[in-house]
C-alpha positions as CSV (number, residue, x, y, z in Angstrom):
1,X,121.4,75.0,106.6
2,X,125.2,76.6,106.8
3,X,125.7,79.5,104.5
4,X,127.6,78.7,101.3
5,X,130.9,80.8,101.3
6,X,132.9,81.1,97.2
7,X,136.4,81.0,97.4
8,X,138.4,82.7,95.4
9,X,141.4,80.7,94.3
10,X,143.2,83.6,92.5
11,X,144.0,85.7,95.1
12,X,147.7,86.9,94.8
13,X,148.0,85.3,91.6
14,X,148.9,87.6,88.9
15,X,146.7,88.4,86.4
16,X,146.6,86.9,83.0
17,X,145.5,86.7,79.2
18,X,145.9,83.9,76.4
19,X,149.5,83.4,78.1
20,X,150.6,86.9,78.8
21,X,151.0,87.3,82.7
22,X,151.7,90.8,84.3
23,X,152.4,94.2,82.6
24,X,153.0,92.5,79.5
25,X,149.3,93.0,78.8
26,X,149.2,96.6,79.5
27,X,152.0,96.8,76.8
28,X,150.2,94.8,74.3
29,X,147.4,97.3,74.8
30,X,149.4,100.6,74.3
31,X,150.9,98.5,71.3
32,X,148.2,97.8,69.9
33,X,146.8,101.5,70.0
34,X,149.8,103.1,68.7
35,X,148.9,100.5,65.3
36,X,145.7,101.4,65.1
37,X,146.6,105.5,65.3
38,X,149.8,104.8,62.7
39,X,147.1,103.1,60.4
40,X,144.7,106.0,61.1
41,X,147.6,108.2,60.2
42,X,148.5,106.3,57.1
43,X,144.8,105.7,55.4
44,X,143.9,109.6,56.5
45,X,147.9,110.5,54.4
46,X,146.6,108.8,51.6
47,X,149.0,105.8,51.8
48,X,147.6,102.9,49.8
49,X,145.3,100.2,51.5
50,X,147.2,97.5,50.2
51,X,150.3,98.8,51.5
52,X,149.1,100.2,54.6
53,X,146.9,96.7,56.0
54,X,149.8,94.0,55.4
55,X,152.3,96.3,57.4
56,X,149.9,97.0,60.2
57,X,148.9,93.5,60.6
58,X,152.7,92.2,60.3
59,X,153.8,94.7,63.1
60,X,150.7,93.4,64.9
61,X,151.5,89.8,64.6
62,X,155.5,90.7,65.8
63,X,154.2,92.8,68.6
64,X,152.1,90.0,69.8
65,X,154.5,87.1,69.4
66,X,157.5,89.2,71.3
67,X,155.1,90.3,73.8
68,X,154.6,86.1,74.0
69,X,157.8,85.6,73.9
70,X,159.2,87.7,76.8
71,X,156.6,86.8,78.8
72,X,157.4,83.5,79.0
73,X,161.2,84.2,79.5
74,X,161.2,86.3,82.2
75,X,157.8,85.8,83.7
76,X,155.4,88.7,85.5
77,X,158.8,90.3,87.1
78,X,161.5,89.2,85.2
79,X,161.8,91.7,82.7
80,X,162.0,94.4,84.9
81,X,165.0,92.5,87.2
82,X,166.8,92.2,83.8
83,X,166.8,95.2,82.8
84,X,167.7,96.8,85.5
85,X,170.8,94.8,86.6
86,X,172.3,95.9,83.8
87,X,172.4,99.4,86.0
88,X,174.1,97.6,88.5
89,X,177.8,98.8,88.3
90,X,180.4,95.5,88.7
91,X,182.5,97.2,91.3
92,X,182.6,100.1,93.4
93,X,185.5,101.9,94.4
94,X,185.9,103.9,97.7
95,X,188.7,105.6,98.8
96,X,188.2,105.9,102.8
97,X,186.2,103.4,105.1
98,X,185.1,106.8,106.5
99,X,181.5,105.7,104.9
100,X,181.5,102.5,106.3
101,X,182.0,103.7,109.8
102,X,179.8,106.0,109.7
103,X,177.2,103.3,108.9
104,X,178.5,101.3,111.6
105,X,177.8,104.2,114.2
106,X,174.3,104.7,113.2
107,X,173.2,101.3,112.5
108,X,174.3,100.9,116.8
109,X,172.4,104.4,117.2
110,X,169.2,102.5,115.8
111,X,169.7,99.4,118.1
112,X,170.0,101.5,121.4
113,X,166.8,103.3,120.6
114,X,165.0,100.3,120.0
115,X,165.7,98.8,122.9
């Protein structure tokens, strides 16, 4: 009889949970701590139960639906590509091709001491 060998179907698929995919579940997690210590806050200030549970559970409910949201726009990576190509400046501006020459000279240094 051959030995019996599982397969594991998920490997370098990210991971996921009731549709969010990626980070996106590490920041519904610190979300949803930072409600529960604002509501620990709140019920230990003396603020009212009856305003203190609706706007807990509404932030909860918004954090959860963006979270949802984004995560089907942009995906595991997406997010992170967006925001930062809004870093990336529209033009440079150089005023020598000193710096390209100089990458030109050590990009041929590399090649001769590879081969």
């Amino acid at each position: 009889m051959g030995l019996v060998y599982q397969v594991n179907k998920g490997i370098g698929r990210p991971i996921g949970f009731k549709g969010l995919v990626g980070s996106y579940i590490a920041y519904l997690a610190i979300g949803l701590v930072l409600l529960l210590l604002g509501f620990t806050v709140g019920y230990i200030s003396g603020v009212s139960l009856y305003v203190l549970l609706p706007m807990v559970l509404g932030l909860g409910t918004l954090l959860v639906w963006a979270l949802g949201r984004l995560s089907k726009r942009f995906g595991v990576h997406g997010l992170g590509k967006f925001l930062s190509r809004q870093n990336v400046p529209v033009f440079l501006r150089f005023s020598s091709r000193r710096l390209f020459l100089d990458l030109r000279v050590m990009v041929s240094n590399q090649e001769r001491q590879v081969h």
